[in-house]
PAGUVO-956936 format. One record per residue (C-alpha): x, y, z; residue in one letter. Coordinates in steps of 0.05 Angstrom, whole numbers, padded with zeros to 5 digits, always signed. Last residue first. Example, Ala and Ser with C-alpha at 12.3 -4.5 7.8 and 13.67 -1.06 7.14 Angstrom:
% PAGUVO-956936
+00273-00021+00143S/+00246-00090+00156A/
//
This chain:
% PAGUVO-956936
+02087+01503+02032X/+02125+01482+01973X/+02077+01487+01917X/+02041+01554+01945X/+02112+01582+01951X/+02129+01560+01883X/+02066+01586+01852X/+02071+01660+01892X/+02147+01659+01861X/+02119+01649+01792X/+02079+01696+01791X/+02100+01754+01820X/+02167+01741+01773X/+02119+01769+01715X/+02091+01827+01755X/+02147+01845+01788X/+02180+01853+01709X/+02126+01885+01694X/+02136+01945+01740X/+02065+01969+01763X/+02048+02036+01758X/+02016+02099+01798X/+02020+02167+01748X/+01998+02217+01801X/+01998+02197+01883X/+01976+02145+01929X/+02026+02094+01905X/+02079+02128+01859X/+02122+02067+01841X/+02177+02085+01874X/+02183+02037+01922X/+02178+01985+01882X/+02108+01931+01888X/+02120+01858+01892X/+02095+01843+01971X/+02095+01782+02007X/+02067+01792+02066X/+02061+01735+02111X/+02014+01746+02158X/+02014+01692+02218X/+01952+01654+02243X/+01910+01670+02308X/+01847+01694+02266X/+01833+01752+02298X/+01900+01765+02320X/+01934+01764+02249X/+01873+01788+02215X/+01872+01850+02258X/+01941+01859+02247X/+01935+01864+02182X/+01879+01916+02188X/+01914+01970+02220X/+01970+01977+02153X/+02019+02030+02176X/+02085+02047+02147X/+02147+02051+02176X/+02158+01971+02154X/+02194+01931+02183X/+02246+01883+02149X/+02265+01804+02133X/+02315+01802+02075X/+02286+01758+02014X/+02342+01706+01983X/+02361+01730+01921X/+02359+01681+01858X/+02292+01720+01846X/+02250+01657+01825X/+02288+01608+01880X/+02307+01665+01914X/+02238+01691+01931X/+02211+01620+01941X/+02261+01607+01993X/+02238+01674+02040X/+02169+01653+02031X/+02192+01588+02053X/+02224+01621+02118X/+02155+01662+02133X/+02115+01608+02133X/+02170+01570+02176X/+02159+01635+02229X/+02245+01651+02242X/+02214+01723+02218X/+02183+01723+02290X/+02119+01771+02275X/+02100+01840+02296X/+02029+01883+02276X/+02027+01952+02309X/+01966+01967+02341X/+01908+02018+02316X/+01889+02085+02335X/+01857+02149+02311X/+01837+02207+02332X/+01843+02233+02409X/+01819+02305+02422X/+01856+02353+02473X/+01833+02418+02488X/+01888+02457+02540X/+01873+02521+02578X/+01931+02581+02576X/+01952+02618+02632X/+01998+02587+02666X/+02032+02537+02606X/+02017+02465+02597X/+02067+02416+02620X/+02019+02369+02665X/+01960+02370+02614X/+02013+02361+02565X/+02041+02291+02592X/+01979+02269+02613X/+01950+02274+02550X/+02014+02243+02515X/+02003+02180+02567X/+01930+02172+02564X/+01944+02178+02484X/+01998+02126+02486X/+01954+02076+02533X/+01902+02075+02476X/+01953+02054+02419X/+01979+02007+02462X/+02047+01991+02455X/+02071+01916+02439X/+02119+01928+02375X/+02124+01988+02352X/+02078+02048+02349X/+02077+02116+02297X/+02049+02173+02338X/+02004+02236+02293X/+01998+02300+02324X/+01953+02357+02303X/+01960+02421+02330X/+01922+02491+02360X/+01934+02558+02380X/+01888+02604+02412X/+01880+02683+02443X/+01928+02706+02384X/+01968+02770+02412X/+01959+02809+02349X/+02004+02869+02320X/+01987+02847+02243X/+02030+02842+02194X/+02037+02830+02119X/+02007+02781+02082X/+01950+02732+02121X/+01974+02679+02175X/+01951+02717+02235X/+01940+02685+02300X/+01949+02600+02307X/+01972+02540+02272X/+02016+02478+02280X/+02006+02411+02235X/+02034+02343+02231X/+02081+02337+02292X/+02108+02272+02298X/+02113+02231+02357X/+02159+02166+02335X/+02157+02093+02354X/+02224+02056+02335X/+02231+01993+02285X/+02216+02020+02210X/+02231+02088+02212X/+02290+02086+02266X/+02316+02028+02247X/+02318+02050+02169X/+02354+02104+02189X/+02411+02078+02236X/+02392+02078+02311X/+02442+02102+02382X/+02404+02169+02383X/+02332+02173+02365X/+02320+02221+02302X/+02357+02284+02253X/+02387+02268+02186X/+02434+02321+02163X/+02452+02373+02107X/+02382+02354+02077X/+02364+02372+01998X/+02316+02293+02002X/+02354+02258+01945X/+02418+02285+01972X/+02402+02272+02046X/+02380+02202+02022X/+02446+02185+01978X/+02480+02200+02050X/+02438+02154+02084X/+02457+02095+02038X/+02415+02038+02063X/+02459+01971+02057X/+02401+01927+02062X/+02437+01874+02104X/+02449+01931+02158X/+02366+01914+02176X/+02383+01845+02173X/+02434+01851+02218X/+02394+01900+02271X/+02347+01837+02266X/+02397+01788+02283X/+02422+01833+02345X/+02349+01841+02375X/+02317+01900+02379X/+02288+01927+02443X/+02215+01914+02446X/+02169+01977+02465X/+02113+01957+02508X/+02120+02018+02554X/+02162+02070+02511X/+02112+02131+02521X/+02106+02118+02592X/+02128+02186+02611X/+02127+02230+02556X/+02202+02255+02537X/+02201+02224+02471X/+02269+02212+02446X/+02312+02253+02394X/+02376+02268+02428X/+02346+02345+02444X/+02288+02317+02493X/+02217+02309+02468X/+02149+02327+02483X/+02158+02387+02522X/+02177+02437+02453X/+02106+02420+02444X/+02085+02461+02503X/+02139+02510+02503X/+02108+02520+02423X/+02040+02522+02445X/+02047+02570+02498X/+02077+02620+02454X/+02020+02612+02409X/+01965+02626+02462X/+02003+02686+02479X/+01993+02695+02563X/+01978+02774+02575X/+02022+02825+02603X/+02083+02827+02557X/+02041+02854+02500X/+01972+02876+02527X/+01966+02954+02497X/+02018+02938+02439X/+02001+02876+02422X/+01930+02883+02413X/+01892+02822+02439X/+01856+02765+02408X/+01792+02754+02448X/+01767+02700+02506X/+01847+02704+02532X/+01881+02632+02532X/+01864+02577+02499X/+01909+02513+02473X/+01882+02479+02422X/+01895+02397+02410X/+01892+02340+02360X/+01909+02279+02369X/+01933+02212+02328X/+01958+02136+02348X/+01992+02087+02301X/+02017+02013+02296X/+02087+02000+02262X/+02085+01943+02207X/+02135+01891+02232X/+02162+01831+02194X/+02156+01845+02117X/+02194+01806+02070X/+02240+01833+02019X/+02258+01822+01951X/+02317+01864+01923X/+02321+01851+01844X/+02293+01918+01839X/+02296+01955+01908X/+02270+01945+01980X/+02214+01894+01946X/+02156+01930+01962X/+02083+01918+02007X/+02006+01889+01988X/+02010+01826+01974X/+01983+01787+02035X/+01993+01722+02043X/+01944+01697+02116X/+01975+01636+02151X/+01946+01559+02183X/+01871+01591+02169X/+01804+01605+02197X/+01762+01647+02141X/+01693+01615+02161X/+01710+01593+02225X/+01716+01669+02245X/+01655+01690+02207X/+01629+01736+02251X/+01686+01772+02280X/+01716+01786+02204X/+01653+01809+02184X/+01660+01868+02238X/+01735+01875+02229X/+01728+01889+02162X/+01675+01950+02163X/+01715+02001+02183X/+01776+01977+02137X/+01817+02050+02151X/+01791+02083+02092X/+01839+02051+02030X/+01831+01989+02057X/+01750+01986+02047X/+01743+01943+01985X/+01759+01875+02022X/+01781+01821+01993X/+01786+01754+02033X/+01802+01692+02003X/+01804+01615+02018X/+01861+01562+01989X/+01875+01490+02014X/+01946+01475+01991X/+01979+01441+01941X/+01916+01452+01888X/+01883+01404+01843X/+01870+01409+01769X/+01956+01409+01755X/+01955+01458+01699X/+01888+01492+01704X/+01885+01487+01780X/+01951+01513+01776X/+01953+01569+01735X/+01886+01598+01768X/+01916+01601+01836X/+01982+01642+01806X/+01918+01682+01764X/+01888+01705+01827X/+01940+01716+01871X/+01975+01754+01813X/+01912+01801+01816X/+01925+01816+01889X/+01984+01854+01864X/+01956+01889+01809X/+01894+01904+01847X/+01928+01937+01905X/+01963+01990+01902X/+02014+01967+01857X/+01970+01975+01787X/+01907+02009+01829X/+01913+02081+01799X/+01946+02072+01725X/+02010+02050+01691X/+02029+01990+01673X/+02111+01995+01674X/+02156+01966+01614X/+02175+02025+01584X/+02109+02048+01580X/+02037+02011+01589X/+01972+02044+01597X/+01916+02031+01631X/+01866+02095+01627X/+01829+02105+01690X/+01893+02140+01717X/+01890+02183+01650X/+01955+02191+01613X/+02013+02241+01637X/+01977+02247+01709X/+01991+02311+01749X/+01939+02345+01722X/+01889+02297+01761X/+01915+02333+01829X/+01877+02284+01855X/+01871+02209+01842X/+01827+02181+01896X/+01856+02117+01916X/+01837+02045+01906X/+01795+01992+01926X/+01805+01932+01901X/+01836+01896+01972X/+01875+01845+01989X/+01877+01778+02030X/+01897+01704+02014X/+01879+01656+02073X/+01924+01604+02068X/+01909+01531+02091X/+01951+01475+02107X/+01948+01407+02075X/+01917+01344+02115X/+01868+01342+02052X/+01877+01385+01995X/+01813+01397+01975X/+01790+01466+02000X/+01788+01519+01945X/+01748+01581+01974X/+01720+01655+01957X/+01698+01720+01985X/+01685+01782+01971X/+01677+01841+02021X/+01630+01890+02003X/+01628+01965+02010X/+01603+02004+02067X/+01554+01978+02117X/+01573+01912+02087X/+01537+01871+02039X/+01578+01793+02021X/+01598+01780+01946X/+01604+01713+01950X/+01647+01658+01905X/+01637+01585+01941X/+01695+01560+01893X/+01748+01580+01861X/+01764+01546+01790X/+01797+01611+01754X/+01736+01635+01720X/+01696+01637+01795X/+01743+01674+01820X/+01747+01721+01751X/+01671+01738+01773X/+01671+01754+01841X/+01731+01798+01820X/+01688+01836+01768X/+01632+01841+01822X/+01676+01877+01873X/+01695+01920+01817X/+01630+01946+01792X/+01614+01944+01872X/+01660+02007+01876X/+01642+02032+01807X/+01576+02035+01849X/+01608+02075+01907X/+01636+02118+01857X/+01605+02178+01879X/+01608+02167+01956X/+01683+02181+01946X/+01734+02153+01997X/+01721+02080+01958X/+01748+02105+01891X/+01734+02038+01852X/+01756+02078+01796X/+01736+02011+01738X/+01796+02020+01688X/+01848+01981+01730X/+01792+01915+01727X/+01794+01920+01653X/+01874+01932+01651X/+01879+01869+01696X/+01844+01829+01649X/+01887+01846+01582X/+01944+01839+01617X/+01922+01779+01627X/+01914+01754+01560X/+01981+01785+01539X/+02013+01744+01585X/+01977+01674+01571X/+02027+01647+01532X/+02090+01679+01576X/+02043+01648+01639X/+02048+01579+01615X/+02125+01575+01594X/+02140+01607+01663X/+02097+01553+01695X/+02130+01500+01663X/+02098+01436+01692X/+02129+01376+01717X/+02079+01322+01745X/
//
């Protein structure tokens, strides 16, 4: 049986447009306690277009936090199954000023939906929804056995996910997971994500006399809390750009030459990024193009450094503390755990005589790698041309999702993210949108890799 798919969704565009701008207009804010009903609002609006679409066993299932939703479709026998995850939370949408039409406020504008949630993530996950739909109304059977997973948590970390995902393994098993919830490189660009890099965060004060201390009476006697701060972070790398903590590289795969040519496949113009960005130079690990070294190569970053008077004017004060907060990006196999020994180590072992060293891990969370040779992944890569007519490049990601990894080893299956999203399309910040055209090729490339798979 031949069906048009594009014919179908052009007659039923306006329809869902239509939908998604009811679920955009619910602020499913999870950060905020405030909207933690709007929250459920829009867990229960998905529950509800499941069922529409055909799903089956729709449940809204209580967290300690917000609810997860599930659903299934599992009647194609000897067929594999794909867990489809996402999430409907969304951000909070300060500075609301910012916004030229309210983010609670769909609205469409030279061919972009605009509003918080249209890329990140309930545009997206919506085409899952409606791709699924198309079928079963089409065809009243699916290719493939079908189960989702949406969480409304993503936007805080998922603290809650991993707990319902380690009791109801069997529940959610699956061959792959098809997650929506990354960028093509650039329009007409589709890309495939292989490697999300895994993170590790600190803070840490450094103490030295029990007051602040006049500079004239103790300066040049006395340690300065700030001075030791900056030898001490100064430490933590050498002038080419590496870490200089011991360990810090333990788990840390070199790359291979067929991903260093899909990475050159992208043609990344570094010196259109210096002008974009006001930079005379780029600065990182020696011997690694840009988008190596952001989307393949752990970093140590330093987020925030403060200490003695900040106020106008001066003031003649040896500060008796400094502090910082420093944020790791991981690759590959590190642990996130072993990092922070390391670092710890590291500064406990460089600090300064005179000055006494607090240091506080945060957070932490593994990197998530997979073989882009992965058959799930290689269809994926076919459906994008077939609807594209460009064959998806296989990157990394610089970015941090923790909780796709945790699917991927929880459940043993591969994540194949398939994401639809630009990168400029404001994510996380004032006047979020959704490119139409994504939306309408979303489609029909999530139908022909469900069909072929």
């Amino acid at each position: 049986m031949s069906v048009d798919y594009k014919a179908y969704f052009a007659e039923h565009r306006e329809a869902h447009m239509n939908e998604l701008k009811e679920w955009l207009a619910i602020p499913s804010i999870s950060a905020l306690s405030e909207h933690k009903e709007d929250v459920l609002k829009a867990a229960e609006w998905l529950a509800d277009k499941l069922k529409t679409a055909g799903l089956e066993h729709v449940e809204i299932h209580p967290t300690q936090g917000h609810p997860v939703v599930t659903a299934d479709y599992l009647h194609a026998e000897g067929k594999p199954t794909l867990l489809i995850y996402g999430h409907y939370d969304v951000q909070p949408v300060d500075p609301l000023h910012l916004w030229q039409t309210p983010p609670f406020e769909p609205d469409i504008r030279d061919g972009k939906l605009y509003a918080r949630g249209a890329t990140d993530d309930k545009g997206q996950l919506f085409l899952h929804v409606k791709a699924v739909e198309a079928i079963l109304k089409q065809e009243k059977e699916l290719p493939v056995n079908i189960k989702f997973c949406i969480e409304g948590e993503e936007e805080i970390s998922s603290p809650n996910l991993p707990l319902y995902l380690a009791d109801n393994t069997d529940k959610l098993a699956a061959d792959a997971i098809l997650i929506s919830d990354t960028s093509l490189l650039a329009p007409g660009k589709p890309a495939i994500s292989t490697g999300l890099r895994g993170l590790c965060s600190m803070e840490l004060s450094l103490n030295t006399a029990n007051t602040d201390l006049h500079s004239g009476s103790y300066g040049g006697g006395v340690p300065n809390a700030l001075h030791a701060m900056v030898s001490l972070l100064a430490s933590l790398h050498d002038a080419q750009g590496r870490v200089s903590v011991d360990g810090f590289y333990e788990g840390v795969q070199e790359l291979s030459s067929e991903m260093r040519e899909e990475f050159a496949k992208q043609h990344f113009d570094e010196d259109q990024l210096k002008k974009d960005l006001g930079l005379d130079a780029l600065f990182g690990e020696e011997g690694f193009s840009f988008v190596e070294r952001v989307g393949a190569r752990p970093t140590l970053e330093l987020n925030g450094v403060w200490g003695g008077f900040q106020g106008e004017g001066s003031k003649t004060v040896i500060p008796k503390e400094a502090h910082a907060k420093i944020t790791c990006r991981l690759v590959a196999d590190q642990d996130p755990q072993k990092v922070l020994d390391a670092i710890e180590a590291h500064l406990k072992a460089h600090t300064p005589v005179g000055a006494q060293l607090s240091f506080t891990p945060k957070e932490k969370a593994f990197a998530f790698n997979i073989d882009p040779s992965h058959p799930f992944l290689q269809k994926a890569a076919d459906a994008f041309e077939n609807v594209y007519g460009t064959r998806a490049l296989f990157t990394k990601d610089g970015g941090s999702i923790p909780i796709v990894e945790k699917l991927s080893s929880t459940l043993n299956a591969p994540a194949v993210m398939m994401g639809f999203g630009l990168p400029d399309e404001n994510l996380h910040a004032p006047n979020e949108h959704f490119n139409l055209e994504n939306f309408d090729k979303g489609l029909l490339t999530i139908v022909d890799y469900l069909k072929q798979i």
